[in-house]
C-alpha positions in Angstrom: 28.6 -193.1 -50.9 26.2 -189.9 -50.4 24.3 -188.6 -52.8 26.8 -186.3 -55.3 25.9 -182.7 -55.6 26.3 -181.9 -59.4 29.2 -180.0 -59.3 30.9 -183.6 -57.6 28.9 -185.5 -60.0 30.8 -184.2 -62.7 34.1 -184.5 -61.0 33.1 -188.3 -60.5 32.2 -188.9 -64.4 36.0 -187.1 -65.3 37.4 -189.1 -62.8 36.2 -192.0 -63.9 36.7 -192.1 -67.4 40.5 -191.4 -66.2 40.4 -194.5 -63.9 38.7 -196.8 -66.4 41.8 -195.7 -69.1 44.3 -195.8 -66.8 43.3 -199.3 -65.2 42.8 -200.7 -69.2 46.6 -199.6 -70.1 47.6 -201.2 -67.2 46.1 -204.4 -67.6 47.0 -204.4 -71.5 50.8 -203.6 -70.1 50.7 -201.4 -73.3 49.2 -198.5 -74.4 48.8 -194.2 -73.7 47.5 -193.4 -70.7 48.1 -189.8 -70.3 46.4 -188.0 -72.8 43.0 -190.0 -72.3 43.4 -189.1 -68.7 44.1 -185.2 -69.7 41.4 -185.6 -71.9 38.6 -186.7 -69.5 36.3 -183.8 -69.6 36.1 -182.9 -72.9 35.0 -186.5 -73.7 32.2 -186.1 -71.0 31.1 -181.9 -72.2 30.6 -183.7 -75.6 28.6 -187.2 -74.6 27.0 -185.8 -71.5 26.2 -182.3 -72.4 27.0 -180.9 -75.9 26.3 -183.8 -78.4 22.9 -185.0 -80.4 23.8 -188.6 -80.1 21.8 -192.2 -79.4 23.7 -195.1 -78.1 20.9 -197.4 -79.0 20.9 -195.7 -82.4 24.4 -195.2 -83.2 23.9 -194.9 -87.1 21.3 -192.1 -86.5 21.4 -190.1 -89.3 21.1 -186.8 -87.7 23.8 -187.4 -85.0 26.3 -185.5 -84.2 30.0 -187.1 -85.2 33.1 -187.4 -83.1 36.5 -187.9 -84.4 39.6 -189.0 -82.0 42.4 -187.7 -84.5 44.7 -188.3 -81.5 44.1 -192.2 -82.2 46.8 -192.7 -79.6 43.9 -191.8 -76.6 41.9 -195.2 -78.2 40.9 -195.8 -74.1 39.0 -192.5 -73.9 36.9 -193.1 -76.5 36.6 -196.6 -75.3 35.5 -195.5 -71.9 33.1 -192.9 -72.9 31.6 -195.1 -75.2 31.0 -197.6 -72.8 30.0 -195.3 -69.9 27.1 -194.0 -72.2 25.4 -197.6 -72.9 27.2 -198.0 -76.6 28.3 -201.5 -77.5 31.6 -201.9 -75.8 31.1 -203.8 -72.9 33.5 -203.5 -69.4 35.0 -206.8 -70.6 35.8 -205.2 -73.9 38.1 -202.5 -71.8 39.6 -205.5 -69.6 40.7 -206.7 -72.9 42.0 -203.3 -74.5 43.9 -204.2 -77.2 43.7 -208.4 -77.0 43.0 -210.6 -80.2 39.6 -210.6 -81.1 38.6 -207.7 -79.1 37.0 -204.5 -80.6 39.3 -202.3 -78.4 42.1 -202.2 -80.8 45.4 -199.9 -79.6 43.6 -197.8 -82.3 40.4 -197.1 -83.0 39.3 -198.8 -85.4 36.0 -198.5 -87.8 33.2 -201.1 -87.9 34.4 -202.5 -84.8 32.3 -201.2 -82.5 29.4 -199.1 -82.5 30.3 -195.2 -82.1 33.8 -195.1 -84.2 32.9 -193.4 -86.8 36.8 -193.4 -88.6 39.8 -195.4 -88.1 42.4 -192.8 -86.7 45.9 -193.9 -85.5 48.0 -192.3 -88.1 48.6 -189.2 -87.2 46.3 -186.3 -89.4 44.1 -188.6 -90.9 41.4 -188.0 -88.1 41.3 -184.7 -88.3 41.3 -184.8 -92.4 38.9 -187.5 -92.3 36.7 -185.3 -90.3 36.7 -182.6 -92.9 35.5 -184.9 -95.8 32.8 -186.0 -93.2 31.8 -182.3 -92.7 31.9 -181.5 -95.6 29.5 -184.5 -96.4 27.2 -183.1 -93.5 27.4 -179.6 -96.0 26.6 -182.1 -99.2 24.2 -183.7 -97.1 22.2 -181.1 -95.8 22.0 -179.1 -99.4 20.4 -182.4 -101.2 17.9 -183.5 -98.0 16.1 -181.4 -95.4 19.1 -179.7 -92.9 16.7 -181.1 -90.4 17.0 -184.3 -91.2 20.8 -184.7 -91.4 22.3 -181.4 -90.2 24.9 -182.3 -87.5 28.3 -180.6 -86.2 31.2 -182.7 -86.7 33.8 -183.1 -83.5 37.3 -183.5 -83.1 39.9 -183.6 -81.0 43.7 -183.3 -82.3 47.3 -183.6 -81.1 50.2 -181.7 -81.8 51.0 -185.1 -83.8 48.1 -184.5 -86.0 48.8 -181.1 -86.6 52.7 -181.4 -87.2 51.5 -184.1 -90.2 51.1 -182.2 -93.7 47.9 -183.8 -94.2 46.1 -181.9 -91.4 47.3 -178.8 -93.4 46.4 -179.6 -96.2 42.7 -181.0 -95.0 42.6 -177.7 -92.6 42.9 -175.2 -95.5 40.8 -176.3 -97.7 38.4 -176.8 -94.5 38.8 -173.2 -93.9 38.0 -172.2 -97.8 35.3 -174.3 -97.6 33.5 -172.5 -94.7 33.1 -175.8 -92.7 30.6 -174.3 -90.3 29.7 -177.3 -88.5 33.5 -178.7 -87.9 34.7 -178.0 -84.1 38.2 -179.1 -83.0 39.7 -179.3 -79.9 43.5 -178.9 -80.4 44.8 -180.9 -77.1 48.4 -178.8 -76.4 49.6 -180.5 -74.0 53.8 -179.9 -74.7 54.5 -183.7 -75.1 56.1 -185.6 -77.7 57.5 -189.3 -77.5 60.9 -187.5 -77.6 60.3 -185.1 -74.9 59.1 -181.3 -75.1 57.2 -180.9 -78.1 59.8 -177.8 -77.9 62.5 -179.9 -79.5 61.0 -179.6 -82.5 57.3 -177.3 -83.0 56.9 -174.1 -81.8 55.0 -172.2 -84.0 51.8 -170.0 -83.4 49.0 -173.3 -84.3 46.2 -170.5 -83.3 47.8 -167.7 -86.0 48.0 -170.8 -88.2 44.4 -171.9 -88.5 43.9 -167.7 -88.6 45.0 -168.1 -91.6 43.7 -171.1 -93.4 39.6 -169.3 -91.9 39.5 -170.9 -89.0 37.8 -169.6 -85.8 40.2 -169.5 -83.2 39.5 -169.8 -79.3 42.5 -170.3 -76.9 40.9 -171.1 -73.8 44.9 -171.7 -72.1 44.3 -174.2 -68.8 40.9 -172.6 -67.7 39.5 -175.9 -69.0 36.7 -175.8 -66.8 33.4 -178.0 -68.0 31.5 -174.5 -68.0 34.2 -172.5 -69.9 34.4 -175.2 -72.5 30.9 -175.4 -73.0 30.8 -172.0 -73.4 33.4 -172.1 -76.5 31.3 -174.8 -77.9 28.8 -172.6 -78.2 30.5 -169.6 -79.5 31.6 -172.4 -82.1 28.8 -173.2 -83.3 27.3 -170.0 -83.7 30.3 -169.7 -86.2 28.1 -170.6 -89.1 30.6 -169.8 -91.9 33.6 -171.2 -91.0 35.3 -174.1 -88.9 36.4 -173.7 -85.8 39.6 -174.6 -83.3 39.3 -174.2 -79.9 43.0 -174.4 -78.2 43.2 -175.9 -74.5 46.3 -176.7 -72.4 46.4 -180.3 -70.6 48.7 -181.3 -68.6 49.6 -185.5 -69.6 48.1 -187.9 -66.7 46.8 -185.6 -64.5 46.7 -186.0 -60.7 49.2 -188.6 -61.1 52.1 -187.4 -58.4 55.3 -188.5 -60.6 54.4 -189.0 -63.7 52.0 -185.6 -64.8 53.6 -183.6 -67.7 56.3 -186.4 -68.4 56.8 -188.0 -71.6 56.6 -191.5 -69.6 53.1 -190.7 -69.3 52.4 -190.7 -73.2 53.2 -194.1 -74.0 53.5 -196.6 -71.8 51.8 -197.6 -68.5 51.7 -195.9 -65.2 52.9 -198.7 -63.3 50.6 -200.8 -60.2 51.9 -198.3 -57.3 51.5 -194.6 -59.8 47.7 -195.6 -60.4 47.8 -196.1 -56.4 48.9 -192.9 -55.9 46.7 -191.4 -58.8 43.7 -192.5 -57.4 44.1 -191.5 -53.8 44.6 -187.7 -55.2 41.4 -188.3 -56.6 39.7 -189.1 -53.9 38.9 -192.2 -55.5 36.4 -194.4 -53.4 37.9 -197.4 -54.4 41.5 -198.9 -55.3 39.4 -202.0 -57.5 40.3 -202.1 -61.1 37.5 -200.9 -63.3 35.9 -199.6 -60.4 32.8 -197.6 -61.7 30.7 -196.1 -59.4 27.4 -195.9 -59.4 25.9 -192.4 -59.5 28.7 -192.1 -62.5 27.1 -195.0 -64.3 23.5 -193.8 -64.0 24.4 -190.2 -65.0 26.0 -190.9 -68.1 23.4 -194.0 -69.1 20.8 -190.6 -69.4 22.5 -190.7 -72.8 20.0 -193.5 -73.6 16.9 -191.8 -73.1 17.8 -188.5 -74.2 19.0 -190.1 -77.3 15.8 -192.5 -78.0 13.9 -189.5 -77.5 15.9 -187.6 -80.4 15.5 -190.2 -82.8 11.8 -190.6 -81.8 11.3 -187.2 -83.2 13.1 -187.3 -85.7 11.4 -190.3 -87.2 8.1 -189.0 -86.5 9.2 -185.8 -87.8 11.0 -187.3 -91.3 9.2 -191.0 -92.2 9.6 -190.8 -95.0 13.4 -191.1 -95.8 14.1 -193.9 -99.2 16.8 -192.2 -100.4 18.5 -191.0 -97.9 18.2 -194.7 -96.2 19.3 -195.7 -99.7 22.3 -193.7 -100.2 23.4 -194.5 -96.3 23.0 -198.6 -96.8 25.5 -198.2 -100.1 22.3 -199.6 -102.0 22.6 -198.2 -105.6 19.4 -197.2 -107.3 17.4 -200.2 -109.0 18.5 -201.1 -112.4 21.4 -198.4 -112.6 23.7 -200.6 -114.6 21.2 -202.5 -117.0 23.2 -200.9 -119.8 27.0 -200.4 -119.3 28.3 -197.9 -122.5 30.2 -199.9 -124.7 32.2 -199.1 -128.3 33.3 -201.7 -130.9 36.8 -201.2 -132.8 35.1 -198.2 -135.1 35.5 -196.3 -132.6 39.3 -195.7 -132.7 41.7 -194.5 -130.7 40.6 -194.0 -127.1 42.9 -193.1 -124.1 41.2 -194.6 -120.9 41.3 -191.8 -119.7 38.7 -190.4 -122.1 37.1 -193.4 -121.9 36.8 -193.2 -118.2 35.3 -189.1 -118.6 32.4 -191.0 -121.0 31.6 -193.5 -118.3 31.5 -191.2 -115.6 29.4 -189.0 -117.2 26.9 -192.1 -117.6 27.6 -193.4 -114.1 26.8 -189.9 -112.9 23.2 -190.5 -114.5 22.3 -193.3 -112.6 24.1 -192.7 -109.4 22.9 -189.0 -108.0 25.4 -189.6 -105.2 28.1 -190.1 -107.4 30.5 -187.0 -106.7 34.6 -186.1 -107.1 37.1 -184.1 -107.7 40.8 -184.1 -108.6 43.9 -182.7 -106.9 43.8 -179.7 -109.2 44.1 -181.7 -112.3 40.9 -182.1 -113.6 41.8 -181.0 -117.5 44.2 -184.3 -117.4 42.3 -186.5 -115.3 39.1 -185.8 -117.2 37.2 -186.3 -114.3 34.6 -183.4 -114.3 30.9 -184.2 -113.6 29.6 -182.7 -116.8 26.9 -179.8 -115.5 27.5 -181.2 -112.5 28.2 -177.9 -110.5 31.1 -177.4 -108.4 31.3 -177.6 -104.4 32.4 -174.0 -103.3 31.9 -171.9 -99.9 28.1 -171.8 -99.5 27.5 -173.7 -102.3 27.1 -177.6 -101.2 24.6 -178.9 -103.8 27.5 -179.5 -106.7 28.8 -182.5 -107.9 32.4 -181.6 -108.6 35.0 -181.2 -106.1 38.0 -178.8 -106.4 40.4 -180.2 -104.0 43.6 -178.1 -104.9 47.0 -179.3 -105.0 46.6 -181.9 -101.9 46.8 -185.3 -103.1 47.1 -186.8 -99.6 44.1 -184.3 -98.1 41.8 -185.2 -101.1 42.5 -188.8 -99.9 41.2 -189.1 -96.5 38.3 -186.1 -97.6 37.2 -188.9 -100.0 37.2 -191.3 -97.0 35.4 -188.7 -95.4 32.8 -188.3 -98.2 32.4 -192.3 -98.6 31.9 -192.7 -94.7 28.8 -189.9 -95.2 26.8 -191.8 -97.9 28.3 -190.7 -101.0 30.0 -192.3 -103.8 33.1 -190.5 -103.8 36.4 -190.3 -106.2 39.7 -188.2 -105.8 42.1 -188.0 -109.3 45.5 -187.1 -110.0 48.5 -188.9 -111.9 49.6 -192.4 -110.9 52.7 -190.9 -109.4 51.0 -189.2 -107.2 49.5 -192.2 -105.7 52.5 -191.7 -103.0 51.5 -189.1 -102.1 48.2 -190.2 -100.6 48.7 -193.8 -99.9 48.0 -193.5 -96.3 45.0 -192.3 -97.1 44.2 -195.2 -99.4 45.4 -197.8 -96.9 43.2 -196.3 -94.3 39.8 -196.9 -97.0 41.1 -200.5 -97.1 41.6 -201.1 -93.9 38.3 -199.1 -92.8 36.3 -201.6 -95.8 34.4 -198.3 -97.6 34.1 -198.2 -101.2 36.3 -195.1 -102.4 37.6 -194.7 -105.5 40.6 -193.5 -106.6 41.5 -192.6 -110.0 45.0 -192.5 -111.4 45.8 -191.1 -114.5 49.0 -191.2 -117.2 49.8 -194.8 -115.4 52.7 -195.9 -117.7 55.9 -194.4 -119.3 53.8 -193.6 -121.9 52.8 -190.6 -120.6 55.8 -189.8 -122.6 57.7 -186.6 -122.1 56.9 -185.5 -118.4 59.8 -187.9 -118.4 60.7 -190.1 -115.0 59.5 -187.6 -112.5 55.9 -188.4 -113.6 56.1 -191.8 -115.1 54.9 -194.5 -112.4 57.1 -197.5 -112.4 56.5 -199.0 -108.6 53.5 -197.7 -107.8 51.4 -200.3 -109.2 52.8 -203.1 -107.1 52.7 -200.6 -104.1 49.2 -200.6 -104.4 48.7 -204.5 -105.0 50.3 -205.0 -102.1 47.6 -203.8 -100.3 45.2 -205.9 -98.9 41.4 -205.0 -99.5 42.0 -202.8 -102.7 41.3 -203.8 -106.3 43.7 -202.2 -108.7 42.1 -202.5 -111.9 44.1 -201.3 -115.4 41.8 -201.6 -117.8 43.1 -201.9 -121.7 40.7 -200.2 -123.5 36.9 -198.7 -123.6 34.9 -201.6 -122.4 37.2 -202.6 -119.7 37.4 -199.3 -118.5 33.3 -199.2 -119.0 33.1 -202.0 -116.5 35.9 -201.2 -114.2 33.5 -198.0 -113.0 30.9 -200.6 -112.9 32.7 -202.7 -110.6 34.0 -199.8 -108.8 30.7 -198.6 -107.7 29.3 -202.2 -106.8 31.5 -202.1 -104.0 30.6 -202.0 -100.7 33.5 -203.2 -98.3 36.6 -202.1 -100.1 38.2 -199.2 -102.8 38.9 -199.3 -105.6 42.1 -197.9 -107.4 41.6 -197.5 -111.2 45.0 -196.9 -113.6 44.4 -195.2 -116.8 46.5 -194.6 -119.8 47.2 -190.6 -120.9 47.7 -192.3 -124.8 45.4 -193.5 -127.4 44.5 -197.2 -127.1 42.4 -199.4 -129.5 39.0 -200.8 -128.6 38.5 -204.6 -127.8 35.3 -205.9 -130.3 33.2 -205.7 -126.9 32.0 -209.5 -127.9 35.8 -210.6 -126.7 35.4 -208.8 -123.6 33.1 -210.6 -121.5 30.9 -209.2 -118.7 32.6 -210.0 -115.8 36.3 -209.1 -117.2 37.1 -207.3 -114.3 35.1 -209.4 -111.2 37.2 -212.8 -112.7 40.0 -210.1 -112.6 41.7 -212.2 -116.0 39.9 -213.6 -119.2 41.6 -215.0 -122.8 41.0 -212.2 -125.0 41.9 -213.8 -127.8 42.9 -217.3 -128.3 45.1 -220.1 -130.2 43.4 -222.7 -133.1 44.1 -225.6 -130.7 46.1 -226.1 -127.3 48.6 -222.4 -126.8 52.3 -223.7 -126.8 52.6 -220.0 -125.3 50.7 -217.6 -123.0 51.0 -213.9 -123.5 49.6 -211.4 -120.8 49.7 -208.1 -119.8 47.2 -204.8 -118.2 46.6 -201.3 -119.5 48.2 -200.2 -122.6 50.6 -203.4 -123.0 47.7 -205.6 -123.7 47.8 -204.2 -127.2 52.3 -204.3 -127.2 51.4 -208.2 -126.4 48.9 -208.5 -129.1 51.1 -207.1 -131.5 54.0 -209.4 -130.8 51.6 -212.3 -131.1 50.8 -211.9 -134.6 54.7 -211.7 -135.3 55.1 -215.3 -133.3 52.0 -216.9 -134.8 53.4 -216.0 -138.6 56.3 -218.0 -137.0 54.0 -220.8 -136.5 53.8 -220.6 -132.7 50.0 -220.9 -130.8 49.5 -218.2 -128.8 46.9 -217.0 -126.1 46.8 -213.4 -125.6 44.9 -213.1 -121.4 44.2 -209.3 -120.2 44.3 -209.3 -116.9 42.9 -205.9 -115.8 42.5 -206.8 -111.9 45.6 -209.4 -110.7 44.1 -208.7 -107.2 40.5 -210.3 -108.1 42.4 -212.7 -110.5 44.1 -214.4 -107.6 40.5 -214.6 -105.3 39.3 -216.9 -108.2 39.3 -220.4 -107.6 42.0 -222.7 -109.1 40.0 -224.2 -111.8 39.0 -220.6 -113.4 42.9 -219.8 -112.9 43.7 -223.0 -114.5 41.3 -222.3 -117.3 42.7 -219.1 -117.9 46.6 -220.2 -117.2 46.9 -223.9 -118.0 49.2 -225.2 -115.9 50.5 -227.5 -118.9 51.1 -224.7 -120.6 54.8 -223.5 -119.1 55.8 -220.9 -121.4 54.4 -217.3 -120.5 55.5 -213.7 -120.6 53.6 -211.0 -118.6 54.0 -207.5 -120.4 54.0 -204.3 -117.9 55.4 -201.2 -118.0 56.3 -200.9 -114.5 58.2 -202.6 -112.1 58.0 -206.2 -112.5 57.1 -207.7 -108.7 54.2 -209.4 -107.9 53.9 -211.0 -112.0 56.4 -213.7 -111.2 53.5 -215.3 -109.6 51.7 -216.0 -112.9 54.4 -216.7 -115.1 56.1 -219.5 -113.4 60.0 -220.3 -113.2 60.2 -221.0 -116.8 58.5 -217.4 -117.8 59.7 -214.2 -118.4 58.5 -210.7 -117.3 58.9 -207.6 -120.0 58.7 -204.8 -117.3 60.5 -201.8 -116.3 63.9 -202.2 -114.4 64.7 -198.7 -113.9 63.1 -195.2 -114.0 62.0 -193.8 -117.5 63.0 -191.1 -119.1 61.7 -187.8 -121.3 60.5 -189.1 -124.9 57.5 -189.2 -126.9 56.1 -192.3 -125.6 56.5 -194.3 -128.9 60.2 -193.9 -128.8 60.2 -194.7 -124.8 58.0 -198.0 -125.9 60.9 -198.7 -128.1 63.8 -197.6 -126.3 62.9 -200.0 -123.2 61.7 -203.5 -124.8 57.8 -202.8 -125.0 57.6 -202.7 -129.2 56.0 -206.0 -130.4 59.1 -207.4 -132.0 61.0 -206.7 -128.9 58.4 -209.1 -126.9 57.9 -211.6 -129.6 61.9 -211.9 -128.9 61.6 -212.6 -125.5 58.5 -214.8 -126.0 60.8 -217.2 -128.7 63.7 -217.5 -125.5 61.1 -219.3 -123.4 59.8 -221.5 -125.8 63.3 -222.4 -126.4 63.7 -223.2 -122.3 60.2 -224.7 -121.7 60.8 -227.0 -125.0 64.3 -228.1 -123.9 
């Protein structure tokens, strides 16, 4: 092949990044080929000309992020990524989407260098993007800009921004003054269905007008040079985030299939890629054919990049915290002394309790920083003097996320995948709202935390529209995520603890909106919530019965086990604050805790009742919530649906009579 002039040299990287996705879909039989194809340049603008990036350094600090919201197009980040000397090899794009291999149908993070989120579901890229730009903003007001200021990338579907989550993320983007957060909005009129006609046709450029946005429509003049250009009318936009609209047209160059909605999902088919490649002038018909003045041109991203971090690291040696906060190491010593209160102390709400610990957890961990969904007067979730996050104003602690449950989700992700230590609150209930969010922090393995207030019916007269009955066994269902429900202070003292010793998965914590006792902290032992289940209080000899229960309903157990023990019955009362850790234990600590001898147990939980069968056998009983709740102070509701002590101690004497019989 002759030497490519640079204006061919460019058409050949395009071109090849389209042949490399199209021949990987093929292969896989399965997969999107279109949009990756449509796509093509603005991958190569960003790796080859626009981005601040080192494949042989792909945690760099000071690189520039980019964010595939349109998860679908997985085989043009794939191919970029490889093309530029990052760690996907050509074998890992023969086997896209193959057991084992780090080419998922999605991209997916921590399986190969250069994902920096798991996208798929549509609006969590993009919203994941604006917790990580906003991190860059939190980032760059604690450190030296120079040292970690970088622009965060994008590129969205009409998918991505049909999902509320993307509008709820946008706007608060937009308020926020996002500077450094550039999306490419990829409108290219299809849908699965058909015409993205059928069912969107609003202005999306008057839209993000509107939520602050900086708004370039460039229409199908798509040229490298014209989009370059926009880039850098982007980033001069300083104070606010920025959209840049382009119209593709679905697998182009491909004779039958361009602009059909056969090109989104599914393979082009053996004789279509044929036919593809001769209008490209493509020198060669091979699968995975890359040639190689395309190769050598976009491995310059090696040397350009070591040379970045080279200055950098001569320019910043000395970096401990940063490097500290980035390796999710905590600072030495910063849980020596976990707060603790003895039964003096009266009547705590968790929630209170959690505010106390957060304020100490705040102390010792700098990059310790949240917000709630507008509810931070009920969540109690304020970083005392801690300064809130507004426009131009990054160095605060406290984050003011308005009413967008499911945005402050994936912004926490966002925040977490930065460096920090980050929270989002609002009611249990709520939890719906944004468990997409949380399943994507589970899946990605990052230590978020989400905390969840008013967790029971006794939240009292908000009544059944706020009063979480299935939402805790929603969220145990999912794999990777503690649920912890502390029952009083000390728990909930070391459930932040255990929170923030994370590194590979969330945490969800459940706190009560009532008054509970406090445990003497001598019957609550140090790793209550690690072992996930402990005996808080136990029998004078061998239990005949087993009492158990989370949250507030520890204390409804512990009251009917005084009635059963003045009716002569031994009983062990177990909190079990984490069943998720609880069943990770191995089957002597469960046996210690549950004796298997021991065949009469009741599990007390104000909320739906799946998932407890588990631990209280065939013979047991669960004291739960069948229904929905209703509007009543919560000591009546408590009464009215089986939780009082008497009510339990009932239950408790009908399995004795079964297991004795």
């Amino acid at each position: 092949m002759t030497q490519a002039t640079e204006t061919t040299l460019d058409e050949l990287c395009v071109n090849t990044i389209r042949t490399l996705s199209m021949d990987a879909v093929q292969k896989a039989n399965s997969g999107h080929p279109g949009t990756p194809m449509a796509l093509a340049p603005v991958a190569y603008l960003l790796y080859a000309r626009v981005m601040r990036h080192s494949p042989e350094h792909p945690d760099w600090p000071a690189r520039d992020r980019f964010v595939l919201s349109a998860g679908h197009a997985s085989m043009l980040l794939y191919s970029i990524l490889h093309l530029t000397g990052y760690g996907i090899s050509l074998d890992d794009i023969k086997n896209f989407r193959q057991l084992g291999s780090p080419t998922a149908g999605h991209p997916e993070y921590g399986h190969a260098p250069g994902i920096e989120t798991t996208t798929g579901p549509l609006g969590q890229g993009i919203s994941t993007a604006v917790g990580m730009a906003l991190g860059e903003r939190m980032l760059a007001a604690r450190f030296d800009e120079a040292m970690v200021g970088h622009f965060t990338y994008a590129i969205v579907s009409d998918g991505d921004l049909e999902e509320g989550i993307a509008s709820e993320a946008s706007s608060l983007a937009g308020h926020l003054g996002l500077g450094r957060l550039i999306a490419f909005y990829d409108d290219n009129h299809i849908s699965i269905e058909g015409d993205t006609a059928l069912a969107f046709s609003e202005d999306v450029g008057q839209r993000y007008e509107a939520y602050g946005w900086h708004v370039q429509n460039l229409g199908e003049d798509i040229g490298l040079d014209n989009l370059e250009a926009a880039v850098e009318a982007a980033q001069a936009e300083t104070g606010r985030p920025s959209l840049i609209i382009i119209r593709t047209h679905i697998a182009p160059g491909s004779p039958n299939k361009q602009d059909t909605h056969e090109a989104h999902g599914a393979p082009l088919g053996e004789e279509e890629i044929r036919l593809t490649k001769r209008a490209y002038n493509w020198p060669s018909e091979e699968p995975f054919f890359i040639p190689d003045e395309a190769l050598a041109h976009f491995r310059e991203a090696v040397d350009r990049g070591r040379e970045l971090v080279r200055e950098w690291e001569q320019r910043f040696p000395g970096r401990g915290e940063l490097d500290r906060m980035l390796a999710r190491e905590l600072p030495a010593g910063w849980d020596a002394e976990v707060p603790r209160k003895g039964p003096d102390a009266g009547m705590i709400a968790t929630r209170k309790a959690s505010n106390e610990v957060i304020q100490w957890a705040a102390a010792q961990v700098p990059e310790l920083v949240g917000g709630s969904a507008d509810l931070a007067p009920s969540t109690l979730t304020l970083i005392k003097d801690g300064g809130s996050v507004e426009a131009g104003e990054y160095g605060g602690r406290n984050l003011h996320f308005g009413i967008r449950e499911h945005g402050m989700g994936a912004i926490v992700n966002g925040l977490t995948i930065s460096g920090f230590r980050a929270y989002g609150a609002t009611f249990l209930i709520f939890s719906d709202y944004m468990k997409a969010a949380i399943r994507l922090a589970a899946l990605m393995r990052i230590p978020s935390t989400f905390v969840f207030t008013h967790d029971s019916i006794g939240l009292g007269e908000d009544g059944p529209t706020h009063q979480p009955i299935e939402q805790l066994a929603t969220l145990r269902a999912t794999p990777n995520l503690d649920v912890v429900r502390p029952a009083g202070f000390n728990e909930t003292a070391l459930a932040w603890r255990h929170a923030l010793r994370q590194t590979d998965r969330p945490t969800a914590l459940a706190l009560s909106r009532q008054g509970l006792p406090v445990w003497d902290p001598s019957g609550v032992p140090d790793d209550a919530i690690e072992r996930g289940a402990y005996v808080l209080r136990d029998s004078e000899g061998e239990p005949e019965l087993i009492l158990m229960g989370t949250g507030s309903e520890v204390h409804q157990a512990h009251g009917a086990a005084k009635l059963l023990e003045a009716d002569g019955v031994k009983v062990r009362l177990v909190s079990m604050p984490c069943l998720d850790r609880f069943a990770e234990q191995d089957q002597a600590y469960r046996d210690r805790v549950l004796p298997p001898s021991v065949r009469a147990r009741v599990a007390v939980e104000a909320a739906s009742p799946l998932g407890w069968h588990r631990w209280v056998g065939e013979a047991g009983d669960v004291v739960a919530m069948e229904g929905f709740g209703a509007s009543a102070p919560a000591k009546a509701l408590y009464e009215h649906f089986g939780f009082s002590g008497q009510a339990i101690a009932d239950r408790a004497h009908a399995v004795l009579e079964r297991t004795r019989s």
